[in-house]
C-alpha positions in Angstrom: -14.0 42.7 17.5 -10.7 41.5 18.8 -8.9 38.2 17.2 -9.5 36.5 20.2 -13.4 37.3 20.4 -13.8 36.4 16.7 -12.0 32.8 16.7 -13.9 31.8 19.8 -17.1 33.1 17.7 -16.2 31.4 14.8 -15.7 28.1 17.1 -18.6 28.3 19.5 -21.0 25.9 17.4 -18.2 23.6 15.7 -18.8 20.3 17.2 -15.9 17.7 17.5 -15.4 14.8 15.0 -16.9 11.4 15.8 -14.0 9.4 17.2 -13.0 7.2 14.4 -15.1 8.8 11.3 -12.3 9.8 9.2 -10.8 6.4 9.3 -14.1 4.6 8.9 -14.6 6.8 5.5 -11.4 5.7 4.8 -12.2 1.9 5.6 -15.0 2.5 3.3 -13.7 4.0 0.2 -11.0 1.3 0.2 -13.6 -1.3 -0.7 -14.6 0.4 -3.8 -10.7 1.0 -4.3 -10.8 -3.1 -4.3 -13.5 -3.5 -6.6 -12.0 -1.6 -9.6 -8.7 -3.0 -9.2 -10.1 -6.9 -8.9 -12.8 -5.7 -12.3 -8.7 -4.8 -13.7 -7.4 -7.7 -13.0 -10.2 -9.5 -14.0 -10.5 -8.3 -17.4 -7.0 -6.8 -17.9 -4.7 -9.1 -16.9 -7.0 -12.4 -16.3 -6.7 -14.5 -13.1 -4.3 -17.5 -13.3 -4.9 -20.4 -14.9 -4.2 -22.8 -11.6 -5.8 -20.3 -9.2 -8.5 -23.2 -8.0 -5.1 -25.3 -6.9 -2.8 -21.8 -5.8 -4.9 -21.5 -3.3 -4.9 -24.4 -1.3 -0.8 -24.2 -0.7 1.3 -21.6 1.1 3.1 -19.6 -1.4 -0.4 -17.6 -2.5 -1.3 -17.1 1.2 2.0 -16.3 1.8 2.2 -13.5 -0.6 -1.0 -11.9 0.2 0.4 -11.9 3.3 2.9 -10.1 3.1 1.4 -7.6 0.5 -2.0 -7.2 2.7 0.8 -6.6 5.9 2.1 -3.1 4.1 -1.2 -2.3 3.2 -2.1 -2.2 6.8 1.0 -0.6 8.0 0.6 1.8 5.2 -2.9 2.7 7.0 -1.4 2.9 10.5 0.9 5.1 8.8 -1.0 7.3 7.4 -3.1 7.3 10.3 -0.5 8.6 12.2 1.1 11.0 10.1 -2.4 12.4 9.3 -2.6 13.5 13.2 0.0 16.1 13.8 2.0 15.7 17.2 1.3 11.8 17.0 4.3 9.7 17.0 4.9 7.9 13.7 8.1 5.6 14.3 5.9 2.6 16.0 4.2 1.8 12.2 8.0 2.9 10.2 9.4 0.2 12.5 6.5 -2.2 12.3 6.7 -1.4 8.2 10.6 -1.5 8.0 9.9 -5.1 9.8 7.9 -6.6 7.1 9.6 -5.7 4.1 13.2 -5.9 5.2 12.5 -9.4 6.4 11.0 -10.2 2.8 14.1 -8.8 1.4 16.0 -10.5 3.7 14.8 -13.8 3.0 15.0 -13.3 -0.7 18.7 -12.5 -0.4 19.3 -15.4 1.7 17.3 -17.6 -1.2 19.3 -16.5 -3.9 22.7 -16.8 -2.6 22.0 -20.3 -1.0 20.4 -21.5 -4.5 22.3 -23.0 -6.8 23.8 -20.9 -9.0 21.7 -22.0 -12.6 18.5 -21.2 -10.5 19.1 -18.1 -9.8 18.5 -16.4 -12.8 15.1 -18.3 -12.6 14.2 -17.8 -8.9 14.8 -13.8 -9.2 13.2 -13.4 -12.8 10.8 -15.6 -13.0 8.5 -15.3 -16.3 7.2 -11.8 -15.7 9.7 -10.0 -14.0 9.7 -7.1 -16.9 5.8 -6.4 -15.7 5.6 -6.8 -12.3 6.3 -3.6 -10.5 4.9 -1.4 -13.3 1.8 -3.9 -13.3 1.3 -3.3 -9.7 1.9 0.5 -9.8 -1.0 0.9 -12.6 -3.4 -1.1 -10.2 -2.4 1.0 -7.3 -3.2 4.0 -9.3 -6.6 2.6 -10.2 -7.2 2.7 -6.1 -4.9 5.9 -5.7 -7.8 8.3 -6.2 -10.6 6.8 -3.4 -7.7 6.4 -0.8 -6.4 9.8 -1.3 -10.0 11.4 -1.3 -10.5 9.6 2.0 -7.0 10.7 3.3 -7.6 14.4 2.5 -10.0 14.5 6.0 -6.6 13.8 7.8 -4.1 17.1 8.8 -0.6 16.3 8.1 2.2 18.4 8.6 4.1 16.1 6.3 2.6 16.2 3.3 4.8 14.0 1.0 5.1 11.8 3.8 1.6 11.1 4.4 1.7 10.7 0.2 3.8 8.3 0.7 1.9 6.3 3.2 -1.2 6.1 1.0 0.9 5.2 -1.7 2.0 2.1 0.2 -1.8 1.7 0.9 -2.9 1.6 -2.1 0.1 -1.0 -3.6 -0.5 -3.4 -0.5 -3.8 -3.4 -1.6 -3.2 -3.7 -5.2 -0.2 -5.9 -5.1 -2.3 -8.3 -2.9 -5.6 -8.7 -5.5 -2.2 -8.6 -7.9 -1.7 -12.4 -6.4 -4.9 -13.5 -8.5 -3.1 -12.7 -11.6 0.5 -13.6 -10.9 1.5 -17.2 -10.9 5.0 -16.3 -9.4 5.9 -18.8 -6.8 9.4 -17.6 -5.6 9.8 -16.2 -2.6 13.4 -14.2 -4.1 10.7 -12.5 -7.1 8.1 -11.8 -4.2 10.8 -10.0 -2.2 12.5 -7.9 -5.1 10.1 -7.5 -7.6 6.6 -6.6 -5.9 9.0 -4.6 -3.2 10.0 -2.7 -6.1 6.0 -2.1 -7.2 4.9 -0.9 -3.9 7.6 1.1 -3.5 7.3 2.6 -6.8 3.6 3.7 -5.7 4.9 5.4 -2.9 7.2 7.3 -4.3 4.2 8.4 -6.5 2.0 8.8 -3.6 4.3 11.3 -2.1 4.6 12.9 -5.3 0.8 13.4 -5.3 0.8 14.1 -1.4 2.8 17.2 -1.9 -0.1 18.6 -3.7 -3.2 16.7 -2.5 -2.3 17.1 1.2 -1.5 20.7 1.1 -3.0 23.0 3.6 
């Protein structure tokens, strides 16, 4: 039998892939991705203490915001990245958006602050445990994200990693928010940047392998 003949065999009876199923599994496993990392931050780290007060004001909504915003562009991401010959740069751009114009703003915060605040506005009280806090609850979340992920086909292994590692810290660094009693928008900006972006760099660690063809 020629090659031809036995590939078109081989694909006479394969039936196409509901449009949409692999990233309504995804949708799906990321809601037992939430569970374990809210039971973590439940009985790991505890909820803050004003959390009935935090939030009715901005500055909580404001950093789920921002968190829940890479999460989602860490989805688009992926979902592109998993498709090969799909164009990627709308969700970078959209991504590189969001957290330069956290960044951004926190720079602008702390220069225009006066100068014994600063040390206070970018430190806060928990500085030390932030980003590594919110890289052990993205890799609680890591493993159902990456499971749902390995339906996708990317060329791009590490970056497609990547992407779910942003995923899973947006997601992380958002039920985070019930824990951390941070206010300033300077530690927001540098510190759980630095968190997500330390999950990504894992994620694309793990991508390499997980992602492999």
């Amino acid at each position: 039998m020629k090659t031809d003949d036995l590939i078109a065999a081989l694909s006479a009876d394969v039936q196409p892939a509901p449009a949409g199923a692999i990233e309504r599994r995804l949708l799906l496993l990321m809601a037992p991705a939430a569970a374990l990392v809210l039971i973590a931050v439940l009985y790991w780290l505890g909820v803050r203490g004003d959390l009935s007060t935090a939030v009715l004001g901005p500055v909580f909504w404001s950093k789920a915001a921002y968190t829940a915003m890479v999460a989602a562009a860490g989805f688009w991401l992926l979902n592109r990245l998993g498709r090969p010959g799909t164009d990627s740069r709308p969700p970078l751009l959209v991504l590189a958006a969001i957290v330069t114009t956290a960044v951004v703003l926190a720079g602008i915060l702390l220069a225009t602050a006066a100068a014994g605040d600063r040390t206070l506005l970018l430190m806060g009280s928990s500085a030390r445990v932030c980003p590594t806090n919110i890289l052990a609850l993205s890799a609680l979340a890591a493993p159902f994200i990456f499971r749902g992920a390995r339906r996708f086909a990317p060329v791009r292994p590490m970056a497609a990693g990547a992407a779910a590692g942003l995923l899973t810290a947006g997601l992380a660094a958002t039920l985070y928010g019930l824990h951390c009693a941070e206010v300033s928008a300077v530690f927001v900006g540098v510190w759980y940047t630095l968190g997500m972006g330390l999950a990504a760099g894992l994620g694309a660690i793990i991508g390499r392998f997980a992602f492999r063809w």
